[in-house]
N, CA, C and O atoms as CSV, one atom per row, in Angstrom:
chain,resi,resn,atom,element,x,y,z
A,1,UNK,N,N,0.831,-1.176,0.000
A,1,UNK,CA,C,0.000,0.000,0.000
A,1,UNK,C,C,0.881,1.247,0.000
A,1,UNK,O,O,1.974,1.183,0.562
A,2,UNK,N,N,0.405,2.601,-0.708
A,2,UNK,CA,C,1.118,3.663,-0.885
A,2,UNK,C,C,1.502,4.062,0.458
A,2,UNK,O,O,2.659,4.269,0.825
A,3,UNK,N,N,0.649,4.137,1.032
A,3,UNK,CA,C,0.333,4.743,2.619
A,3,UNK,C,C,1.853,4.492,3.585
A,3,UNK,O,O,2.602,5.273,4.171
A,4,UNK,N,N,1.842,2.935,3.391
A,4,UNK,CA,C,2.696,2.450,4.106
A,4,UNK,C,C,4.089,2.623,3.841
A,4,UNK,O,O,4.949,2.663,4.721
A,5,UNK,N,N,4.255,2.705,2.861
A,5,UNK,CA,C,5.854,3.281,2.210
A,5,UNK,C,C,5.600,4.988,2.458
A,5,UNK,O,O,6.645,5.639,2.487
A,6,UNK,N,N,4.997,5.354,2.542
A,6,UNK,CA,C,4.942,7.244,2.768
A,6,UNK,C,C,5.304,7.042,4.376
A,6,UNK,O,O,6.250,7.484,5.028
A,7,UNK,N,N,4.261,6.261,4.736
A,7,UNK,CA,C,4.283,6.181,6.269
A,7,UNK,C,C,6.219,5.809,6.787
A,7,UNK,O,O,6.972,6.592,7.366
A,8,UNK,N,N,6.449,4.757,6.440
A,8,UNK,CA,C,7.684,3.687,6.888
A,8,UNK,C,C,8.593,5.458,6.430
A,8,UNK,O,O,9.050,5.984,7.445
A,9,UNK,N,N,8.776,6.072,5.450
A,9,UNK,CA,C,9.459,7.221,5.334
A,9,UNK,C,C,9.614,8.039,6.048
A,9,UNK,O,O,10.681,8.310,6.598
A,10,UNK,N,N,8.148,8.827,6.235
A,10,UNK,CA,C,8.226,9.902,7.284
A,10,UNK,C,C,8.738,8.915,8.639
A,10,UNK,O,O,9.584,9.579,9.238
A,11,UNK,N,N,8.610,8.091,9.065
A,11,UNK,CA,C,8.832,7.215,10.598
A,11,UNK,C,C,10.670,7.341,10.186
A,11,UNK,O,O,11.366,7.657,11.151
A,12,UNK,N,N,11.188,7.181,9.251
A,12,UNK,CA,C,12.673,7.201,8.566
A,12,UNK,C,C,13.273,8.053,9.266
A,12,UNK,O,O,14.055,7.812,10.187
A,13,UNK,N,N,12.839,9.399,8.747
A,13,UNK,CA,C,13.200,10.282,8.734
A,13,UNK,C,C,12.831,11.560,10.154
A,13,UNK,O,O,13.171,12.741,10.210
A,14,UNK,N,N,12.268,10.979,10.857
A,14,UNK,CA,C,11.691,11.208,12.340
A,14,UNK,C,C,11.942,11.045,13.606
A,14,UNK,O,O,11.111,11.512,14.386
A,15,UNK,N,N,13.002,10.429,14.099
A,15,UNK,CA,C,13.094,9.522,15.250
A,15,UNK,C,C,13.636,10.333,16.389
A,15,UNK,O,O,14.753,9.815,16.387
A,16,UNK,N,N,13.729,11.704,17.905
A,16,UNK,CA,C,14.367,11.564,19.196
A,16,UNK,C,C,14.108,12.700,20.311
A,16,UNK,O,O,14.636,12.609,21.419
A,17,UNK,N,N,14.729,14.554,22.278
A,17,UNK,CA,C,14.405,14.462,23.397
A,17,UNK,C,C,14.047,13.471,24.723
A,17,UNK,O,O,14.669,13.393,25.783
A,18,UNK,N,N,13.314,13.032,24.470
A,18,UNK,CA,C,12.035,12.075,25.691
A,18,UNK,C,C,13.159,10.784,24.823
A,18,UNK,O,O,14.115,10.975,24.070
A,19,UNK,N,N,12.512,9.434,25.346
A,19,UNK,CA,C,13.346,8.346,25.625
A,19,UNK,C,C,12.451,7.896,24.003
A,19,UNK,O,O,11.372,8.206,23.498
A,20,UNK,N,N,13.352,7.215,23.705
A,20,UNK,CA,C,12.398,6.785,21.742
A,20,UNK,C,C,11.715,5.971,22.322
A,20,UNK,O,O,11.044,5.804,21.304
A,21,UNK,N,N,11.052,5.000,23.335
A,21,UNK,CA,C,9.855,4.239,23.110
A,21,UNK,C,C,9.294,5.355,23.665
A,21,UNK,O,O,8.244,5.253,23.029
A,22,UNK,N,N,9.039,6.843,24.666
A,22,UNK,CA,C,7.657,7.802,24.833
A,22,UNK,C,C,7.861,8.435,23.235
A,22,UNK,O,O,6.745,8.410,22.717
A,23,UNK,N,N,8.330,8.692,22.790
A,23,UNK,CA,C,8.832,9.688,21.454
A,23,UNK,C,C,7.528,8.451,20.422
A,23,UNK,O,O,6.480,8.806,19.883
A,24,UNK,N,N,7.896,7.579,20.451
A,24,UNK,CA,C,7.148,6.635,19.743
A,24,UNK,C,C,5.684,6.539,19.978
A,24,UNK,O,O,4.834,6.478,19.089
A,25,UNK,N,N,5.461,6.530,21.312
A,25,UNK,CA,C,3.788,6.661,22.009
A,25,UNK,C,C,3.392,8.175,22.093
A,25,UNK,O,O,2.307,8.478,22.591
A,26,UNK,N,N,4.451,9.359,21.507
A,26,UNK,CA,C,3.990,10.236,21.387
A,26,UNK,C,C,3.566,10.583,19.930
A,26,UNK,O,O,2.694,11.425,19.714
A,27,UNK,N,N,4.330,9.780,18.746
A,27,UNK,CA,C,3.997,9.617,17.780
A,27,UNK,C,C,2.030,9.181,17.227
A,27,UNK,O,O,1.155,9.669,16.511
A,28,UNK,N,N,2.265,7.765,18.306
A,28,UNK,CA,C,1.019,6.806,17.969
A,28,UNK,C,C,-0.191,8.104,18.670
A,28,UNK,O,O,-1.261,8.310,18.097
A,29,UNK,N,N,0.121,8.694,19.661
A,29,UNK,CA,C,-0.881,9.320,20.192
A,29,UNK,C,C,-1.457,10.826,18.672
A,29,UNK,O,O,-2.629,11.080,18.393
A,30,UNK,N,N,-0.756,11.209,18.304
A,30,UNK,CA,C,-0.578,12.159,17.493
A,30,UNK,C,C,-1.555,11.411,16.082
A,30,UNK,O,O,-2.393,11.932,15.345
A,31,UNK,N,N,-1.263,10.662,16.107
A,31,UNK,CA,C,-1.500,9.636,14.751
A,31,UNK,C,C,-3.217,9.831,14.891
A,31,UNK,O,O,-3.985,10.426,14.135
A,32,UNK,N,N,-3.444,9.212,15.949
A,32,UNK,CA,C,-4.257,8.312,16.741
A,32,UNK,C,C,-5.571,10.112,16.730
A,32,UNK,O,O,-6.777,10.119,16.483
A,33,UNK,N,N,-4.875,11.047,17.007
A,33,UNK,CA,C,-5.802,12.174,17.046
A,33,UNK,C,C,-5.966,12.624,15.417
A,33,UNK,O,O,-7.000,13.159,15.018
A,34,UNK,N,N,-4.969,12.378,14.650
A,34,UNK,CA,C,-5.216,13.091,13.515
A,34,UNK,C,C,-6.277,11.990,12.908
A,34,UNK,O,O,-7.115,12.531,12.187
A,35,UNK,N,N,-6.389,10.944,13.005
A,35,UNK,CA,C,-7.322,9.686,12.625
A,35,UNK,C,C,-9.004,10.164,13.576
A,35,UNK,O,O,-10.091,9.675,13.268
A,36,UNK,N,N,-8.858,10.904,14.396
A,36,UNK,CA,C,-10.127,11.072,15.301
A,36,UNK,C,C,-10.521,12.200,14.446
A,36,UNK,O,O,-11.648,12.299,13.960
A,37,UNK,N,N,-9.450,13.156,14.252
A,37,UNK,CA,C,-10.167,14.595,13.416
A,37,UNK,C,C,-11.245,14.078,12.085
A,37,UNK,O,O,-12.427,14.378,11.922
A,38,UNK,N,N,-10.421,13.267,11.295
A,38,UNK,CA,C,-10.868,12.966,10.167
A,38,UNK,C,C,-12.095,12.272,10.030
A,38,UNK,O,O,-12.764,12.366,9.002
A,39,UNK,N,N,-12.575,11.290,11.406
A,39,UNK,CA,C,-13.520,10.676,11.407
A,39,UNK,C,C,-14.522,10.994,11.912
A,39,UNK,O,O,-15.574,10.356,11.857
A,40,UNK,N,N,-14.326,12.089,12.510
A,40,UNK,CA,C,-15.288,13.131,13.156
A,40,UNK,C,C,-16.175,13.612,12.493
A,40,UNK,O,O,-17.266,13.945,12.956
A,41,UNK,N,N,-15.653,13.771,10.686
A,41,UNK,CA,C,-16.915,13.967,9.430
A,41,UNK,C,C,-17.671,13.225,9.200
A,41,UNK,O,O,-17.514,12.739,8.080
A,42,UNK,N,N,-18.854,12.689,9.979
A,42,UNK,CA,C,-19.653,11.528,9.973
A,42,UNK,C,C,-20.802,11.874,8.071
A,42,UNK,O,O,-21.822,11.400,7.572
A,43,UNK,N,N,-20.070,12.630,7.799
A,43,UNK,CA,C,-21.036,13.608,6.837
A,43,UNK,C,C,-20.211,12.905,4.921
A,43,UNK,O,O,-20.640,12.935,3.767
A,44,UNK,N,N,-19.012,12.411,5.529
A,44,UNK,CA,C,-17.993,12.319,4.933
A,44,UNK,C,C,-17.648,10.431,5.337
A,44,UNK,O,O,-17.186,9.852,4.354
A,45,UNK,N,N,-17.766,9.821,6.180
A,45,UNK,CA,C,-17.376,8.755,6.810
A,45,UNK,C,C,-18.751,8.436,7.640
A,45,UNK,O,O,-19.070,8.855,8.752
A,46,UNK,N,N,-19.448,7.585,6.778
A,46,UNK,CA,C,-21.098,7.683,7.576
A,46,UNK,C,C,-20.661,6.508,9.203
A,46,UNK,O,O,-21.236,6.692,10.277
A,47,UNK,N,N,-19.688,5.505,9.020
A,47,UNK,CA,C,-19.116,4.091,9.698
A,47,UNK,C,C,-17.839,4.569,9.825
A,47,UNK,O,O,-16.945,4.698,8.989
A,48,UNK,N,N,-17.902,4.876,11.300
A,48,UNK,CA,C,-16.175,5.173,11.800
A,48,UNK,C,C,-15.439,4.022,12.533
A,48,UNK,O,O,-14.550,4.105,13.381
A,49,UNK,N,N,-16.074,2.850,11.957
A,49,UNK,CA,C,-15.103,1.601,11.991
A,49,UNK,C,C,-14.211,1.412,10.465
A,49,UNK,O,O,-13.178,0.775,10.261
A,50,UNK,N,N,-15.039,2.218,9.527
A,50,UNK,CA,C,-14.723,1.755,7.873
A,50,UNK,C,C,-13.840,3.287,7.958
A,50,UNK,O,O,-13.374,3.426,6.827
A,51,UNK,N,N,-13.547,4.120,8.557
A,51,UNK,CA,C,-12.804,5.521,8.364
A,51,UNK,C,C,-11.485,5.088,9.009
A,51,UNK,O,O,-10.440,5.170,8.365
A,52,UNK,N,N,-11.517,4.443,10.776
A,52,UNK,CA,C,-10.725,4.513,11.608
A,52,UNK,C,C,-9.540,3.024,10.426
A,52,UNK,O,O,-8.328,3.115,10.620
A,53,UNK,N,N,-9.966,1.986,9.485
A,53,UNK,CA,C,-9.482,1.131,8.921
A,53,UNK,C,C,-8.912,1.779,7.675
A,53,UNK,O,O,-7.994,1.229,7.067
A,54,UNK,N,N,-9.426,2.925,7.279
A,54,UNK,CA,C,-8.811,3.533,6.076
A,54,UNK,C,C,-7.745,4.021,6.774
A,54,UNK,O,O,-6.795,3.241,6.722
A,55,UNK,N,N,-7.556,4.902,7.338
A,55,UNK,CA,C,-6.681,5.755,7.797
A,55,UNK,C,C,-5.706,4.707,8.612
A,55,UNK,O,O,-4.618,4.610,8.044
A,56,UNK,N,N,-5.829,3.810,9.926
A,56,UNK,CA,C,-4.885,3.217,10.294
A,56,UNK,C,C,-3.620,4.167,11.064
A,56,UNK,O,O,-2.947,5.123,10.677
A,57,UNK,N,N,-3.664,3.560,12.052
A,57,UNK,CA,C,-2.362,4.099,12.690
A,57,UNK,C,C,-0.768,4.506,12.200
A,57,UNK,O,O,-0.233,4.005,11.211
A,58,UNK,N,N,-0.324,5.200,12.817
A,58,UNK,CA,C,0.784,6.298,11.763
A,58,UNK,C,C,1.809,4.361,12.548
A,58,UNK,O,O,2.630,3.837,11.796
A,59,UNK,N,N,1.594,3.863,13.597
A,59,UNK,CA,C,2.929,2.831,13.357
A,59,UNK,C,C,2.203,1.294,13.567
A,59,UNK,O,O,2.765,0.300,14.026
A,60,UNK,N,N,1.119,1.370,13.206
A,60,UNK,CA,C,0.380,-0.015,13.212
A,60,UNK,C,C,1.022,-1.131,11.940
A,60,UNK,O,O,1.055,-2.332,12.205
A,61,UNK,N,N,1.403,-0.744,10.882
A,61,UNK,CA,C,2.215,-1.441,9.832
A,61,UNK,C,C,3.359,-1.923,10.323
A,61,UNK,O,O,4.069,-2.616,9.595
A,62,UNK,N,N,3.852,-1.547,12.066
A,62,UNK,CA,C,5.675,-1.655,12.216
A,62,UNK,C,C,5.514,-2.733,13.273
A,62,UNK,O,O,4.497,-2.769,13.966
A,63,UNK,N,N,6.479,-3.593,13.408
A,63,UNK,CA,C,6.547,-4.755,14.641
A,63,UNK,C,C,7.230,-3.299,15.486
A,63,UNK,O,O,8.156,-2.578,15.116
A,64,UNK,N,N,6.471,-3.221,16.600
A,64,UNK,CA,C,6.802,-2.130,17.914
A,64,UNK,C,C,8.798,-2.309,18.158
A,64,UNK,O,O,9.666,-1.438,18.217
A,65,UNK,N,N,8.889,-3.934,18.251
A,65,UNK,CA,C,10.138,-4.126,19.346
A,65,UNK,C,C,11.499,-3.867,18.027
A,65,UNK,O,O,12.583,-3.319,18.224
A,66,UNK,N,N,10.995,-4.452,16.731
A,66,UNK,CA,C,11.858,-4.539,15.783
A,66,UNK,C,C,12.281,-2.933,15.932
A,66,UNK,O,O,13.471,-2.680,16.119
A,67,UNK,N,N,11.161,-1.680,15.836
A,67,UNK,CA,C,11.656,0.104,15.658
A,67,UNK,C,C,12.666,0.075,17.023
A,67,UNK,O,O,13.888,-0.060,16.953
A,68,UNK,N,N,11.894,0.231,18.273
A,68,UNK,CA,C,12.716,0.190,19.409
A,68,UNK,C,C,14.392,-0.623,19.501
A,68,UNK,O,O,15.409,-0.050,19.891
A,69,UNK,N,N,14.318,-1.875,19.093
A,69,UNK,CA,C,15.547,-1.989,18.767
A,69,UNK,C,C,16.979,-1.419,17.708
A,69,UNK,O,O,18.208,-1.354,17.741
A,70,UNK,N,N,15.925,-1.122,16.903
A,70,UNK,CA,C,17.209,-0.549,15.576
A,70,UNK,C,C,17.160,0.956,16.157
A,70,UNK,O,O,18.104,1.666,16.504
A,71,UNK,N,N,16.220,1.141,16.158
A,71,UNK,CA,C,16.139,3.153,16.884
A,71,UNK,C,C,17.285,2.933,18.093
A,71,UNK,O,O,17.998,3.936,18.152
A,72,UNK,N,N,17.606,2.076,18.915
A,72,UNK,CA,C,18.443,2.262,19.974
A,72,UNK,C,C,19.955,2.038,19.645
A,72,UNK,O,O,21.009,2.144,20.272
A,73,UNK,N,N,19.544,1.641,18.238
A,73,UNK,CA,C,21.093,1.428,17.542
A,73,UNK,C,C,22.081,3.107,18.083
A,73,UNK,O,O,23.150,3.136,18.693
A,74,UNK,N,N,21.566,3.860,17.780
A,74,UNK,CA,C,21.622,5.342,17.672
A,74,UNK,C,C,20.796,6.102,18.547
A,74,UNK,O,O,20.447,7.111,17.935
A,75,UNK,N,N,20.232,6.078,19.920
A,75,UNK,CA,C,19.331,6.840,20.530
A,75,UNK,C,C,19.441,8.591,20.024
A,75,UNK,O,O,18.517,9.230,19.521
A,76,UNK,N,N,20.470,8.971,20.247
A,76,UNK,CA,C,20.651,10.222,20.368
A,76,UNK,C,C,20.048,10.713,18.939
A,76,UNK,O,O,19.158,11.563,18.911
A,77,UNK,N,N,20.516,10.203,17.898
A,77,UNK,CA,C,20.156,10.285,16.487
A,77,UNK,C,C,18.967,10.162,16.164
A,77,UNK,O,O,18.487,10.918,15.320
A,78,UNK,N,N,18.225,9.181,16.765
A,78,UNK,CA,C,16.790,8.676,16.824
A,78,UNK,C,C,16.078,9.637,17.500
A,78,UNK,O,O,14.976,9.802,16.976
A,79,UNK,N,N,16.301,10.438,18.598
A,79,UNK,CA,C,15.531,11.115,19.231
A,79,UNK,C,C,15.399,12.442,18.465
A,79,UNK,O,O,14.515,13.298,18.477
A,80,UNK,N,N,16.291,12.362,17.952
A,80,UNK,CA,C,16.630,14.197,17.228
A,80,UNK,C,C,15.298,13.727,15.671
A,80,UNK,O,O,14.356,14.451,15.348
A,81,UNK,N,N,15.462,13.112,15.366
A,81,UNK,CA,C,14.392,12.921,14.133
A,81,UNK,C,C,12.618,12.719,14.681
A,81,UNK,O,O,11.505,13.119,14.338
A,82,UNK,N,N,13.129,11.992,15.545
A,82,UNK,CA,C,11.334,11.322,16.238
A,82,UNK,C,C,11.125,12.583,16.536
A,82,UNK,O,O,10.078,12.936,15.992
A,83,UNK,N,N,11.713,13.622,17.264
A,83,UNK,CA,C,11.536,14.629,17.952
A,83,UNK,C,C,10.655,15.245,17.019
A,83,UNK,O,O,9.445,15.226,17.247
A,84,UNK,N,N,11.216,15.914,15.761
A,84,UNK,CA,C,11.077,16.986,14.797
A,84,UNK,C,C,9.760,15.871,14.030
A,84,UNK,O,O,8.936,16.628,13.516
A,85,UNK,N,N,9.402,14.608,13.844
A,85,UNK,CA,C,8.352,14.171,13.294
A,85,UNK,C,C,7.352,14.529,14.380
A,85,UNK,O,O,6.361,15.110,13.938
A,86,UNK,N,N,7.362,14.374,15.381
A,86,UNK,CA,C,6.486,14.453,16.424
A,86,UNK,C,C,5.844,15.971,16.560
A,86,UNK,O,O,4.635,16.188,16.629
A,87,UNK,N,N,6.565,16.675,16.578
A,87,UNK,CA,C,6.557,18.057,16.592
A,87,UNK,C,C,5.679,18.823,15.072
A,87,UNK,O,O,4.942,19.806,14.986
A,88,UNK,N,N,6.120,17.963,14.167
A,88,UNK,CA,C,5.372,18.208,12.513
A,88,UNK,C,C,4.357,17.441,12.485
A,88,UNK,O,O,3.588,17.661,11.549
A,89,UNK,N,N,4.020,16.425,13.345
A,89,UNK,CA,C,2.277,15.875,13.377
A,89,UNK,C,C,1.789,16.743,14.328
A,89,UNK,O,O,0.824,17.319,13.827
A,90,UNK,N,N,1.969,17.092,15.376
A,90,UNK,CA,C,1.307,17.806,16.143
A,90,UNK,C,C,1.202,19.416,15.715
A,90,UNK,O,O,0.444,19.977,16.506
A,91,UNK,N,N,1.659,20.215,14.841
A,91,UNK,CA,C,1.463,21.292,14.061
A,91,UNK,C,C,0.305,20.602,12.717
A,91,UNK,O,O,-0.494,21.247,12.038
A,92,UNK,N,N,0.521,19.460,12.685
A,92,UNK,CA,C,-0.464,19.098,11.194
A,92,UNK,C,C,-1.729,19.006,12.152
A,92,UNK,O,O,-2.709,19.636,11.754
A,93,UNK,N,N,-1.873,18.268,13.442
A,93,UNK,CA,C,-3.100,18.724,14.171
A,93,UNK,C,C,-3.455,19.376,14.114
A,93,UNK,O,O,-4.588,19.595,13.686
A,94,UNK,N,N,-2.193,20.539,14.778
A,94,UNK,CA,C,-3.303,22.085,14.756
A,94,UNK,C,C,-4.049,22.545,13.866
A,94,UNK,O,O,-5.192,22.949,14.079
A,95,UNK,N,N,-3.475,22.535,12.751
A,95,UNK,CA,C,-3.800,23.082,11.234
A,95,UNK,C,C,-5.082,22.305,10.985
A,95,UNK,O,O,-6.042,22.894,10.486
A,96,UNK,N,N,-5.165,20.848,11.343
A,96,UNK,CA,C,-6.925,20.254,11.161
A,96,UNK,C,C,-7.445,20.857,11.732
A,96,UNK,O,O,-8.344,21.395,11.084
A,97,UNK,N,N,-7.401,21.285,13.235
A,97,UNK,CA,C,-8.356,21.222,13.871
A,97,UNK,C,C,-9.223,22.955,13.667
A,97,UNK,O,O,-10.383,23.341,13.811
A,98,UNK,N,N,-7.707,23.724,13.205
A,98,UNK,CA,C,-8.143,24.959,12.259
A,98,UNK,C,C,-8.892,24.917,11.464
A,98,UNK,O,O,-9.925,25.587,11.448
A,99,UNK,N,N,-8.469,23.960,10.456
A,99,UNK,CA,C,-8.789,24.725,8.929
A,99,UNK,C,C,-9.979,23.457,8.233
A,99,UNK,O,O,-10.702,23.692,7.265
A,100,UNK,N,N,-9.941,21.971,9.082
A,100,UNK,CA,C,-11.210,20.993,8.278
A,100,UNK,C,C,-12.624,21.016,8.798
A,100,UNK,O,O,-13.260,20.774,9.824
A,101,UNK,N,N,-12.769,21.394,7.675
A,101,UNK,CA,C,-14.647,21.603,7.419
A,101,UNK,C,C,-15.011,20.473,6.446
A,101,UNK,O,O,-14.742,20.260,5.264
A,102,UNK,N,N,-15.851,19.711,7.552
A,102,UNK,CA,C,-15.999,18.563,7.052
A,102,UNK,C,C,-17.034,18.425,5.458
A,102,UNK,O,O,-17.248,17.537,4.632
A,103,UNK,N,N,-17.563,20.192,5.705
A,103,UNK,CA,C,-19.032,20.064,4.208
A,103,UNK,C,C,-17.736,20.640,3.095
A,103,UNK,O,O,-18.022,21.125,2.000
A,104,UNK,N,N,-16.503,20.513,3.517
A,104,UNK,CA,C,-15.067,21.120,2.509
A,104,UNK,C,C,-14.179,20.131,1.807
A,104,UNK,O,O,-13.132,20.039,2.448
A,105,UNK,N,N,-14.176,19.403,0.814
A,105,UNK,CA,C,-13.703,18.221,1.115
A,105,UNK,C,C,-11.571,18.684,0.617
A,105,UNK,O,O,-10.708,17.816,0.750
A,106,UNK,N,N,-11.356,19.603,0.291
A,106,UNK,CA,C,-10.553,20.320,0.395
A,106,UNK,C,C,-9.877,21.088,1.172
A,106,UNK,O,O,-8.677,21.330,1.038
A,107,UNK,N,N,-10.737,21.600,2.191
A,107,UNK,CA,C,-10.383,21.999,3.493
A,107,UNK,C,C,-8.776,21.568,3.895
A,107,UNK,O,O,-7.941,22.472,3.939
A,108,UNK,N,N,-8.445,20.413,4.134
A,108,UNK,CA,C,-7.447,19.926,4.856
A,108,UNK,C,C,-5.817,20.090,4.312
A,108,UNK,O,O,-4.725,20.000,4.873
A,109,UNK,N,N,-6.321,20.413,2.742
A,109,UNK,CA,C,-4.837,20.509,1.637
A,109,UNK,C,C,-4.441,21.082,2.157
A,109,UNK,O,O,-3.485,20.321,2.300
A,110,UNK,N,N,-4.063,22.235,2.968
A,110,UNK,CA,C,-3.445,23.340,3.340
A,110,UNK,C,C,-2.764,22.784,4.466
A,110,UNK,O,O,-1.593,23.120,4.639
A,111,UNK,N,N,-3.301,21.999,5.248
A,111,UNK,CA,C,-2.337,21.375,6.366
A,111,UNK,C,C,-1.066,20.085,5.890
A,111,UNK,O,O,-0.244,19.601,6.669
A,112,UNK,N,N,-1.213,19.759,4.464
A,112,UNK,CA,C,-0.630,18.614,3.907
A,112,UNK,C,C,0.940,18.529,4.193
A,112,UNK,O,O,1.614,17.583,4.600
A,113,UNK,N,N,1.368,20.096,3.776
A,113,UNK,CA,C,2.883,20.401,3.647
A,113,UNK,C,C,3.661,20.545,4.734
A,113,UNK,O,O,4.844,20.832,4.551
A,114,UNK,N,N,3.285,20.419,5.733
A,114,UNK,CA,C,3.022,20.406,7.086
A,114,UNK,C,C,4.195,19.181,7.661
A,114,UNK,O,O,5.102,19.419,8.459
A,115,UNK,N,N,3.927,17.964,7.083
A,115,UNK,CA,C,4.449,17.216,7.510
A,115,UNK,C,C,5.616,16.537,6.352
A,115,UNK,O,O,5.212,15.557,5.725
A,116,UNK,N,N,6.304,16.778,6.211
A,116,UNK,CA,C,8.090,17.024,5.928
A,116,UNK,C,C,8.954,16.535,6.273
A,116,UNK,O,O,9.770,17.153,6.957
A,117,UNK,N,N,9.175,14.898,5.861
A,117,UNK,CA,C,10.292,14.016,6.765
A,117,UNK,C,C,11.601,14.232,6.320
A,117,UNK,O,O,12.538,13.735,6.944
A,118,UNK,N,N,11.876,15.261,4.799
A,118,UNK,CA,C,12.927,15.636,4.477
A,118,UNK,C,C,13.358,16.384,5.470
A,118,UNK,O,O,14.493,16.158,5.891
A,119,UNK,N,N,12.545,17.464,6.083
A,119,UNK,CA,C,13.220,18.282,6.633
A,119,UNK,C,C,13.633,17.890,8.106
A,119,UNK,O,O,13.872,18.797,8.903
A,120,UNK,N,N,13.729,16.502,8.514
A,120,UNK,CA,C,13.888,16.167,9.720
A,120,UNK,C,C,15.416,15.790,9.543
A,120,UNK,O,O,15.922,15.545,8.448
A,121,UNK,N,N,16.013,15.775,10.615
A,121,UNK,CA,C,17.064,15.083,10.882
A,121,UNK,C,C,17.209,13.771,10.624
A,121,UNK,O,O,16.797,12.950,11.445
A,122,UNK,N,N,17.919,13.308,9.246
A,122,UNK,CA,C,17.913,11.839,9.015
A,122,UNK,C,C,18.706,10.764,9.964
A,122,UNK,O,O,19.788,10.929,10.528
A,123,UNK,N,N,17.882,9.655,9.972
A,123,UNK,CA,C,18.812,8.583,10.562
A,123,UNK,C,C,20.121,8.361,10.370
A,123,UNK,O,O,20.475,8.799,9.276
A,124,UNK,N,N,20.959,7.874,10.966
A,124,UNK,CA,C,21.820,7.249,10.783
A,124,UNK,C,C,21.839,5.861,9.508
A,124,UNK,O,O,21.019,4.957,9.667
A,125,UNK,N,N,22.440,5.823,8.762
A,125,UNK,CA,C,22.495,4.378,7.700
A,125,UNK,C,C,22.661,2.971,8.896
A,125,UNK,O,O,21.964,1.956,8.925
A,126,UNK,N,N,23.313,3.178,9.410
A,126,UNK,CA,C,23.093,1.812,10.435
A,126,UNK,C,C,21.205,1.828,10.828
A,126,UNK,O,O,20.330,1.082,10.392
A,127,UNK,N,N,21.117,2.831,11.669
A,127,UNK,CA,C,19.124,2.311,11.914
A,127,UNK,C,C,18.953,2.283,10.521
A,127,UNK,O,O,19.118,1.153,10.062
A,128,UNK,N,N,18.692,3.099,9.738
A,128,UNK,CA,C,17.755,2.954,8.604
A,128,UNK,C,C,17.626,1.619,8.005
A,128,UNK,O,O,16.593,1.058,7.638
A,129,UNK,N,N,19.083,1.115,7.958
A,129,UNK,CA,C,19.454,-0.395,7.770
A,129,UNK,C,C,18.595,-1.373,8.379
A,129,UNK,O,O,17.823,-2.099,7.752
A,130,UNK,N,N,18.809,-1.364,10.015
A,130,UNK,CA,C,18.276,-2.463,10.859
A,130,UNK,C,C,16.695,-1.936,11.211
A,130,UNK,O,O,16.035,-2.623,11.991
A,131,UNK,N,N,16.041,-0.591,10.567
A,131,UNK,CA,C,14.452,-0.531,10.071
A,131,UNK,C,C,13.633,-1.075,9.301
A,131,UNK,O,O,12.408,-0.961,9.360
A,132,UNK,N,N,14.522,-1.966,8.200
A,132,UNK,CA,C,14.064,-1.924,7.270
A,132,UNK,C,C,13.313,-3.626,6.959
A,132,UNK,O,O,12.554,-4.049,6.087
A,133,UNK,N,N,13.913,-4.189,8.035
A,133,UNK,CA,C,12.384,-5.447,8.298
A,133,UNK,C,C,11.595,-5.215,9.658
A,133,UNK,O,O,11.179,-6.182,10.297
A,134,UNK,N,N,11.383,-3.785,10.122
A,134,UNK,CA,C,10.210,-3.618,10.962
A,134,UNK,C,C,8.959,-3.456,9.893
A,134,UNK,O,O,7.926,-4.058,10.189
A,135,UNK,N,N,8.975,-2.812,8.873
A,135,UNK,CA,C,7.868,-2.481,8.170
A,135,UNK,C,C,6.605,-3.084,7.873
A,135,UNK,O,O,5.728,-2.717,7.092
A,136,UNK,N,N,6.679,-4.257,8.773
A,136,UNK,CA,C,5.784,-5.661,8.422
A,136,UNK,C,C,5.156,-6.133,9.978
A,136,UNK,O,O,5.871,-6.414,10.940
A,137,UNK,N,N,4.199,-6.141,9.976
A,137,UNK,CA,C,3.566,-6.898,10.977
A,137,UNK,C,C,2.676,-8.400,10.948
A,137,UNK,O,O,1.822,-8.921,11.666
A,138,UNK,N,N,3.292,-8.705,9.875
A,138,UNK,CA,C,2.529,-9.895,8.879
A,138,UNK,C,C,3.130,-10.769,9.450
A,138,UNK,O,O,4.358,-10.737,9.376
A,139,UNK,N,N,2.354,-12.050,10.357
A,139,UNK,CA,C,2.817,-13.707,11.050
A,139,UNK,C,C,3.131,-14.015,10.346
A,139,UNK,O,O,4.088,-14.693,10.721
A,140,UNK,N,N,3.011,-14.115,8.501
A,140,UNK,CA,C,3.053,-15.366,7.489
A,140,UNK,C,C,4.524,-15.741,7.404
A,140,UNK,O,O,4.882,-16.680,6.693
C-alpha cells in the first residue's frame, strides 16, 4: 500500500528528546488524534469503523520491538528525528483542527505540507538499515 511506504518514510526520517519508546507513544498518540479529526466527518465517513481502517495508525504497519531496537542502535540520532516528526504531526493537528470543514472536502490541503520528513534530521544508515524489516507486521 502507498500509505505504508509514505508512512515507513516519514517514521525514517523522524526519530528523538524524551526516551524513543515515549517519542514513539507520542507519535502513535498524534496519529491516533489526527485519525479522530478525520472521522469526526460523519457527513464524509457515515461508519467510523470503515474511516478509523482507512486511515490506520501512523505505526500499526511496524513490529513495535523490531523500531525500538534498531532506533536504539543510535538513541541520540533517533531522538533528534522522532523529535522533529512528532513536533510536525502535532502542528499538522493544529492546522486540522483549524482549517477541516468537514461540508469542505478540500479543506485539509493546506495542512498537507506540514508534515516534511525531508526536513527532519535523518537517521543514521546503520538504523535505517536495521528498520528496514520492521515495516511488516505480517505472522506469514
Amino acid at each position: 500500500m502507498k500509505r505504508r511506504a509514505s508512512t515507513l518514510a516519514l517514521f525514517v526520517s523522524l526519530t528523538a528528546g524524551c526516551s524513543v519508546n515515549s517519542l514513539l507513544n507520542q507519535m502513535e498518540a498524534e496519529s491516533d488524534k489526527s485519525i479522530d479529526l478525520a472521522c469526526d466527518c460523519t457527513n464524509v465517513f457515515p461508519d467510523r469503523a470503515a474511516c478509523e481502517a482507512q486511515f490506520g495508525s501512523f505505526l500499526s504497519p511496524f513490529d513495535r520491538e523490531c523500531l525500538e531496537d534498531a532506533l536504539a542502535l543510535d538513541k541520540k540520532a533517533s531522538k533528534k528525528s522522532l523529535e522533529c516528526i512528532v513536533d510536525q504531526h502535532r502542528e499538522y493537528n493544529d492546522c486540522l483542527e483549524e482549517m477541516l470543514d468537514c461540508n469542505d472536502g478540500n479543506s485539509w490541503q493546506g495542512c498537507q505540507d506540514i508534515i516534511s520528513p525531508n526536513t527532519c534530521p535523518q537517521l543514521p544508515a546503520e538504523v535505517q538499515t536495521a528498520l528496514k524489516p520492521c515495516g511488516t507486521n505480517d505472522d506469514d
